[in-house]
Each structure stands twice: as structure tokens, then as C-alpha cells.
N, C-alpha and C positions, 0 to 999 in steps of 0.2 A: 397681593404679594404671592409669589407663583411658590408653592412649597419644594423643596430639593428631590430630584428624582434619587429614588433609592436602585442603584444596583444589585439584584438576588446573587446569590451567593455563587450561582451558574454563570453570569454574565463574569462577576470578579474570579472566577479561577478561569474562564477562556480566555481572560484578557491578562493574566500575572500567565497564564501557559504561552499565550499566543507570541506576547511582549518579550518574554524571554528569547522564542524559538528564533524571533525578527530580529533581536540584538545579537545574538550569535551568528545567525545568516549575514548579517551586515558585516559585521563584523570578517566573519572570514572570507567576505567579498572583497575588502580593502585589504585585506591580507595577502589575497592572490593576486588583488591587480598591481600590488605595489608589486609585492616582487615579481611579478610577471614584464611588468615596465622597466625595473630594476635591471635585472636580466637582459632583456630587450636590450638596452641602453648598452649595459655590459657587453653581449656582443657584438653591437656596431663599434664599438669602441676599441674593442680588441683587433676587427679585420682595417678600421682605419688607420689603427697604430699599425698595422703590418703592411697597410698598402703605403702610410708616409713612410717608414723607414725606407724601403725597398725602391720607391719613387726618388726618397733622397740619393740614397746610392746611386741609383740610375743617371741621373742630374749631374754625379757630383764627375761621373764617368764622361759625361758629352760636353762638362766645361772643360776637362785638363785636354780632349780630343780638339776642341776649337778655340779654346784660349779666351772663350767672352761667351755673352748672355746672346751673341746678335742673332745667332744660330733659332734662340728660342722664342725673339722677339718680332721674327718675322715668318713664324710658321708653329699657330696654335696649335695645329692637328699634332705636332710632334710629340705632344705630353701625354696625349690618348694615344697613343702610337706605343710609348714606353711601355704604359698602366697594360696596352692590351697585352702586348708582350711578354709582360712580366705573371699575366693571370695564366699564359698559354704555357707558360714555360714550366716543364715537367718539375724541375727542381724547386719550383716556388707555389706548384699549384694546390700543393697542400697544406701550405701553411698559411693560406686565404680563403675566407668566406667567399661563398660563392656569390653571384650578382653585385658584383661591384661597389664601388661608393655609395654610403648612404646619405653624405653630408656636404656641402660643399666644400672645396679647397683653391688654396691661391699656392701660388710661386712667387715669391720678391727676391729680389738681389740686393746685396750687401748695402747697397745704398736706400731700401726699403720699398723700391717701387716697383711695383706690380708686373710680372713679367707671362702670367698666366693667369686667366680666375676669372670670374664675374665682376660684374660691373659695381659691387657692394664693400661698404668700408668692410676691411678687415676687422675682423671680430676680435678684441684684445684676450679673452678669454678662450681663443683655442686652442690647438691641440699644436705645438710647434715641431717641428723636426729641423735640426743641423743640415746642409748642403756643405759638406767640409772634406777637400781633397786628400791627396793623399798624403800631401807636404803640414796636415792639421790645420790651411787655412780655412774658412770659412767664407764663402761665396755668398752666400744666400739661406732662406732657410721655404721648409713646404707648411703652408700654414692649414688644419681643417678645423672648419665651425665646429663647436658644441656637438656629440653624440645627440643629445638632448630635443637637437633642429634637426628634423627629419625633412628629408626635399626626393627622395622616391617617394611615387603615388601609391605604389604599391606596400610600401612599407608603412607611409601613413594611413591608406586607407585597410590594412592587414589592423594597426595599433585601434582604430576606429571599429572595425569589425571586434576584435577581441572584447573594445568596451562593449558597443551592444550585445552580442553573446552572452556578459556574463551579467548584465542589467535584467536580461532576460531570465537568465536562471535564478536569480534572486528572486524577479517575480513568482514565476512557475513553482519555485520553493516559497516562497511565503504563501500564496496558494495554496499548496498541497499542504502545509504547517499548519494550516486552518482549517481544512479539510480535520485533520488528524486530533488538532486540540480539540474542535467541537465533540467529535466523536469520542473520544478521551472524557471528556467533561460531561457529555451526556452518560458515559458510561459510570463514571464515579460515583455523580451525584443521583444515579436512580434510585439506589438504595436509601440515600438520604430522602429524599422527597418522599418513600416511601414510607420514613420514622416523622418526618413532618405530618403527612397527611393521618398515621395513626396516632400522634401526637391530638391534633386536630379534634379526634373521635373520643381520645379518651377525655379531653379535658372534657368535652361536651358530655359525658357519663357512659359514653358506649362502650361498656368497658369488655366486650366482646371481640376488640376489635384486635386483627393479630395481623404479623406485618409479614414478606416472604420474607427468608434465608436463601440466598443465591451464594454465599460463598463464605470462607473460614476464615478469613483473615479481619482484622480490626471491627471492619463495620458490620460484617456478618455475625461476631459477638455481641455487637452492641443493637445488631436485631434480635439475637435470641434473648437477651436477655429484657427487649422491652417486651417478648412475647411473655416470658417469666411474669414482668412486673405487672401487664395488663392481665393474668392469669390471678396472681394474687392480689389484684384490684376487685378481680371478678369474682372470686371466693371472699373477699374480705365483707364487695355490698350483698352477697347470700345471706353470709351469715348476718350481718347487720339485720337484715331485715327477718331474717329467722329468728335472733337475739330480740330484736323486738313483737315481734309476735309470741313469743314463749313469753317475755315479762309482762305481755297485756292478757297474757290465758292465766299466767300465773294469780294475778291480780286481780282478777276477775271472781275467782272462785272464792277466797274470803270475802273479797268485796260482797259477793251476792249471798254469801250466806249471812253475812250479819247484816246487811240490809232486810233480809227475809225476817231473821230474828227480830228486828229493831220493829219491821212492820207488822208482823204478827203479836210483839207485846203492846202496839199501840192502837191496834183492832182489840185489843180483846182478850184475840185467841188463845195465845200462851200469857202466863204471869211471868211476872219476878219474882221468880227464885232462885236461889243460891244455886242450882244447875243451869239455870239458864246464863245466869251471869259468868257460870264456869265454862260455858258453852261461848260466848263472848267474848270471853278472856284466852281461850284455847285459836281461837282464830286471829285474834287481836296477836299473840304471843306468835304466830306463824307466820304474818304481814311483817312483825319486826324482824323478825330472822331472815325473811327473805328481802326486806332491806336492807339489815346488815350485812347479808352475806355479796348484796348485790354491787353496794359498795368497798368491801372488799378488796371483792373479783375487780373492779373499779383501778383501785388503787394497785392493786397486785398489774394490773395489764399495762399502766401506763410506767410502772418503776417506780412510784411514788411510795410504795411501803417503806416505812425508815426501816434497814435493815445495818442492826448494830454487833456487825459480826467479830467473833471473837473464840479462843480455842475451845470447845464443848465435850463431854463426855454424851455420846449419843443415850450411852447406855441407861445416865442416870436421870435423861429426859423422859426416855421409853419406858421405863419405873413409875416414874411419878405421873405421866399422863397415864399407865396402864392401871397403876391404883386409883385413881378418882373416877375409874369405869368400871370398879369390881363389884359394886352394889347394883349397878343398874344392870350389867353382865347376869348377875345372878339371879335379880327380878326378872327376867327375861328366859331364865330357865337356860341360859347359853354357860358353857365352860371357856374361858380364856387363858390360854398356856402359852410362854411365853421360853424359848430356846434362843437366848442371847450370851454371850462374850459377857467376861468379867466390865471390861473397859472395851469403850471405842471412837477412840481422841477422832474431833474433826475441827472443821473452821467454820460458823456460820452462826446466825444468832439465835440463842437459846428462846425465844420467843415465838419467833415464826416455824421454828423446828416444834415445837409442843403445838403450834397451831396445826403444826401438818399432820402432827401422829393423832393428835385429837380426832381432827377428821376423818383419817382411817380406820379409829374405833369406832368413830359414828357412824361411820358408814356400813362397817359390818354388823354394830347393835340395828340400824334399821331393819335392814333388809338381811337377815338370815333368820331361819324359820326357830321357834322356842325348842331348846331340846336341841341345839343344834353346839359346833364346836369354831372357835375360831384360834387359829396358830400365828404367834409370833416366832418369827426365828431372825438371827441376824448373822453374815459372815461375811469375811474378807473376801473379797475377790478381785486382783487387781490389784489396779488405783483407787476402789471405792470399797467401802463400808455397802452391803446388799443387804436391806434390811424386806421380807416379805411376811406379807399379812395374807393370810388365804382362810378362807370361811367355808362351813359347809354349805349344804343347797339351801334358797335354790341358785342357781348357776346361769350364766351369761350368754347368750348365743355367739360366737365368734366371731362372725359379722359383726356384730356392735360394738365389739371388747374395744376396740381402737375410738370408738365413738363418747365411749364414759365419761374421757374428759372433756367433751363439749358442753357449754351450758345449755343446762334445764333437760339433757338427754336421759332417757330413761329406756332403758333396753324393752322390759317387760313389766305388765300385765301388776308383779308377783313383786316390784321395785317402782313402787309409784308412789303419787303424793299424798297415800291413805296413809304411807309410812312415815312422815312429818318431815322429808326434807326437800329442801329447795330445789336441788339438783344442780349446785353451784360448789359441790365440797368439793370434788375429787378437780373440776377448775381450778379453786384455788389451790390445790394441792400440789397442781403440775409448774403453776407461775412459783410459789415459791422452791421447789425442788429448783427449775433452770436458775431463777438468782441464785442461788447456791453451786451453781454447775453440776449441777444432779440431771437425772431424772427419771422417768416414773412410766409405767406402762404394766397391763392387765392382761391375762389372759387364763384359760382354767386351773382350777385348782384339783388338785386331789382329793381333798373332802369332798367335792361336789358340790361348790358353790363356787365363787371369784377369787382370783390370787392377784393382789395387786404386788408389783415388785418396786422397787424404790431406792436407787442408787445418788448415794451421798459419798463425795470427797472424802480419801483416807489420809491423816496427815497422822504420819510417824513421831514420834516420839524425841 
């Protein structure tokens, strides 16, 4: 069984272009040749009505002269004798086409028989004229065939010529309609073939692959924007594969310390004791956090976090998460001073909001030096609630400030993972700020360490 040929998309728009251009060409070929025949038809019709009237007159003049037909029954030349007369004649010569008769005609007399004309029955459908003297009898009458029956050569083979001439232009223009649709269609669909064929590249993972822009209009947006997509295809498998690299280093370093521990208590070398086991426990406590945190990040990426939002006092989250950091603030030998607003009503859910400021405490108890100071302050600005946390040293190189919220990134040296965290907080910090329509962005602080800023929705009262 022979499977169905598929027409590509190029074939079916030459052929809905071509098909159209053909039906309209046809179409106004029968358009002009009707009325062109029409016409035609029209004028023979007009100078034969003017040559029977004036032929009857003439007739009706040479019977009341001779009193009978005998005159005309025995001398045919007499009728072309009138006709020519009548064309010569100044008074009459402009009110006739030129070239004479197109059709043939008869003369009968009142008794209906044939007194001039060719050898063929009278056609009951021609064109008739009166032969009626001056007294209003009626002698006879001038009969001509149909407009319609052409008997000049010249006039038929003129009507013949006109059809081939315009058979010809039809061709020559469907011709040239193909000419113009192919080029037409080659031109449209370059572009496409060109989101085809990068189509092609990316399914296959190249995702390097960028398409031209030749122009502004519909399909030129709909390349830049696959260049966009294949852009953030191309950043998305980086990071993939940077995200997995960072959680196989990440994992590796507990993994290899308590494997070392585990084999060194079972050579020998070290015992079991209560440090060593806290030694175990302090690595074992860093694997969970860092797959808690990683799941999370997990669920915060995908919109999966249930977030059960609802109207919140920011103010009285930023209390309660700042009190439960005052102890370890203070072990740490750090000061935390806090310049916030009585009240400051928003919309979001009081849970994932204590997870965020949590983390921004965390992040400044890791990584700022003992003896050092960290500021809360909060204000209206706008439409949001600006709430900033800024730490003293040490401080962020500027290059990287934009980098913080990547996972597992660690700017320096002086912010690493001797400080105990994942490198996943300020991640999860920026996924929930945007579900919230916030967000969140780092740069120096005035103490001399990091100011992270953090904009949340202000709803009025």
C-alpha cells in the first residue's frame, strides 16, 4: 500500500497563491471576452439597424416610382446600387459604420417571396424592417440574419483573432503568476525553514543554535524570540549542570569526612568518644540541612511551596524571627539593631515570610566577623514595604553581588562552607520574595560588609 504523498507547507502556499492568481486571471478573461463579443455584437447590430431603415426608405421610394416589385426582380445589382449610394451620400455617411454589412439580408414583398437575398431560408429570428409608402401601405418588408451570424471574413477572422490574443495573455499571465508566486513563497517561507531547521538543532540538545532576524514584522519576532528561548535553554543546561556539580562537591566533603572518621575508628586509630561522635553528629547535622535546604530550593523552583497567604503585620514577623537570633547574635559577639515602623500591613503568608527573614539572619550570623554589627531597618517606599539588612565586614566584591542568589555560589574565601551553610539560603530567599511579588537584590553596605534589600507588597489599610 503506497503511503500518501505529503505536500510541505512551500508546495501548499504556491499552490492556494498560484490557484487563486489562475481563478482571477480566468475569470477576468471571460469577463472581457463577453463583453468584448457583447459589444462587437452591439455594434453590428446598430449599423445593420441603420443600414435596414435607410435600405427600407430607399425601396419603399423606387416602388411608389414604378408602381411593382418588377423593377427589382429583374435586376439584382439594383439593391447594391441603393446600399452604395446611400453609404456615399454625405447626409447618411455618418450615421453608418463603415465597411458595410456584416450579416446577410433578404427583400420579400408583401406576398412573402423573395425579391433579393441569398439562396437560404429566411431566418424567422431576424432583424425586420417595414417597406411602407407614403399612403402607410406596406409593400414588403428588408429582412437581416442575426448580429450574432457573422459572414465578413474579416470580421470573423478579426472575432478569432481577438480569442487567440487574449488565450495568449492568460497564458503569458499565468506564467508570469508562477514566476511571482514561487518567488513570493520562496520568500515567505525562508524564514520559516530557518525556525524549522533551528527547531531541529534544538530538539536534538544544541541548544546553541540561533536563527537570523531578516526582518520586523510577525515572523522576525517570532525569530528573535526563538533566539531568546534557545538563549535560556542554553543558560538553564549551564546551570543544570553547574547545579549538579556543586551538589556532587557539596556532598562529597561530609561524605568523605565521616567515611575517614568511620575508618579511622575501625583501624584503631581514633576511639569512641563523645567528640568523636560529636564530630559525626556535626557532619551528619550539615548533610541534613543541606538536604533540607536542597529540597526546599526544590519545591520553591517548581511553585510547589503551599503558600497560604493572608494580610500580615511584617513588623510583628521581623520581631519574632529577630528574637529567636538574640542569643546566638550575642554568642557571636555581633550587635543586632533593628529601625522598623510601628506597623506594616501586607498580603503573603506569615510562614514562608519568617522563613525568609530567618534566612537573612542566618546569613549575616554566618558570615560577618565577631565584634562586628548587623542593621535592620524597614520603610515605605512606593508600592512596597523596603525592608534592608546590611552587615559589617567582611564585604562582597561587586562582581558577584548579583551572583549571591545562585545556588551553592560563594563569593569568597572569608564566606565559605567552614561557615556551616549550604549556600542555598539567599536561593530560597529570592523564590519566595517573587511569589510574593517582591524582590530581593545585594549590593554594599555601609558597615562594610553586604546589604541585602528586600521588597514586599505595601497594602493600605
Amino acid at each position: 500500500m503506497k503511503r500518501p504523498v505529503k505536500l510541505g507547507i512551500g508546495a501548499k502556499l504556491f499552490a492556494a497563491i498560484f490557484s487563486t492568481c489562475m481563478l482571477v486571471i480566468i475569470t477576468m478573461h471571460w469577463g472581457v471576452r463577453l463583453s468584448f463579443e457583447h459589444g462587437f455584437v452591439d455594434y453590428i447590430k446598430k449599423g445593420n439597424e441603420q443600414r435596414l431603415t435607410l435600405l427600407s426608405d430607399a425601396l419603399a421610394d423606387q416602388y411608389e416610382q414604378h408602381g411593382n416589385w418588377d423593377f427589382l426582380r429583374t435586376n439584382d445589382r439594383l439593391v447594391f446600387s441603393i446600399l452604395r449610394s446611400l453609404e456615399q451620400n454625405p447626409g447618411s455617411s455618418n450615421q453608418l459604420p463603415p465597411h458595410g454589412w456584416r450579416t446577410q439580408f433578404w427583400i420579400i414583398d408583401q406576398q412573402y417571396k423573395v425579391l433579393s437575398g441569398p439562396r437560404q431560408p429566411v431566418p424567422p429570428e431576424g432583424t425586420r424592417r417595414n417597406i411602407t409608402l407614403s399612403n402607410g401601405k406596406i409593400v414588403g418588408w428588408v429582412i437581416a440574419s442575426p448580429a450574432e451570424r457573422l459572414t465578413r471574413s474579416t470580421d470573423i477572422n478579426f472575432d478569432q483573432q481577438q480569442r487567440r490574443t487574449s488565450w495568449m495573455i492568460v497564458a503569458l499571465t499565468g506564467l508570469l503568476a508562477a514566476l511571482v508566486t514561487w518567488l513570493l513563497a520562496r520568500g515567505l517561507l525562508a524564514p520559516v525553514k530557518r525556525l524549522v531547521d533551528g527547531t531541529h538543532h534544538l530538539a536534538a540538545g544544541n541548544f546553541a543554535t540561533r536563527v537570523e532576524v531578516g526582518s520586523s514584522d510577525e515572523l522576525g519576532q517570532l525569530g528573535r524570540d526563538f533566539n531568546q528561548l534557545a538563549s535560556s535553554l542554553e543558560k538553564n543546561e549551564s546551570n543544570r549542570r553547574a547545579f549538579m556539580a556543586d551538589i556532587s562537591h557539596e556532598l562529597r566533603t561530609p561524605l568523605a569526612i565521616l567515611r575517614g572518621e568511620l575508618e579511622a575508628m575501625q583501624d584503631g586509630v581514633r576511639k569512641l568518644t563523645p567528640d568523636a561522635i560529636s564530630s559525626l553528629q556535626s557532619e551528619v547535622s550539615l548533610l541534613t540541612k543541606l538536604v533540607d535546604d536542597l529540597h526546599q530550593l526544590s519545591l520553591s523552583d517548581a511553585g510547589a511551596l503551599a503558600y497560604r497567604k493572608q494580610p500580615v503585620d511584617l513588623v510583628n514577623l521581623l520581631e519574632v524571627v529577630a528574637g529567636s537570633f538574640g542569643e546566638r547574635y550575642r554568642s557571636r559577639g555581633l550587635t543586632l539593631n533593628l529601625a522598623i515602623p510601628p506597623q506594616a500591613e501586607s498580603f503573603g503568608d506569615p510562614d514562608r515570610l519568617m522563613q525568609l527573614f530567618t534566612n537573612l539572619l542566618e546569613n549575616s550570623l554566618r558570615y560577618t566577623d565577631a565584634g562586628g554589627v548587623v542593621q535592620l531597618s524597614m520603610q515605605h517606599v512606593g508600592d512596597y514595604w523596603q525592608l534592608t539588612c546590611a552587615d559589617s565586614a567582611p564585604g562582597v566584591d561587586p562582581a558577584h553581588q548579583e551572583k549571591l542568589f545562585e545556588r551553592f555560589f560563594r563569593a569568597e574565601s572569608s564566606r565559605n562552607r567552614a561557615s556551616g551553610g549550604s549556600g542555598l539560603g539567599l536561593a530560597i530567599c529570592k523564590n519566595i520574595a517573587e511569589a510574593h511579588n517582591g524582590s530581593i537584590s545585594a549590593d554594599h553596605s555601609d558597615l562594610g560588609g553586604l546589604q541585602i534589600r528586600l521588597n514586599l507588597p505595601y497594602v493600605p489599610h
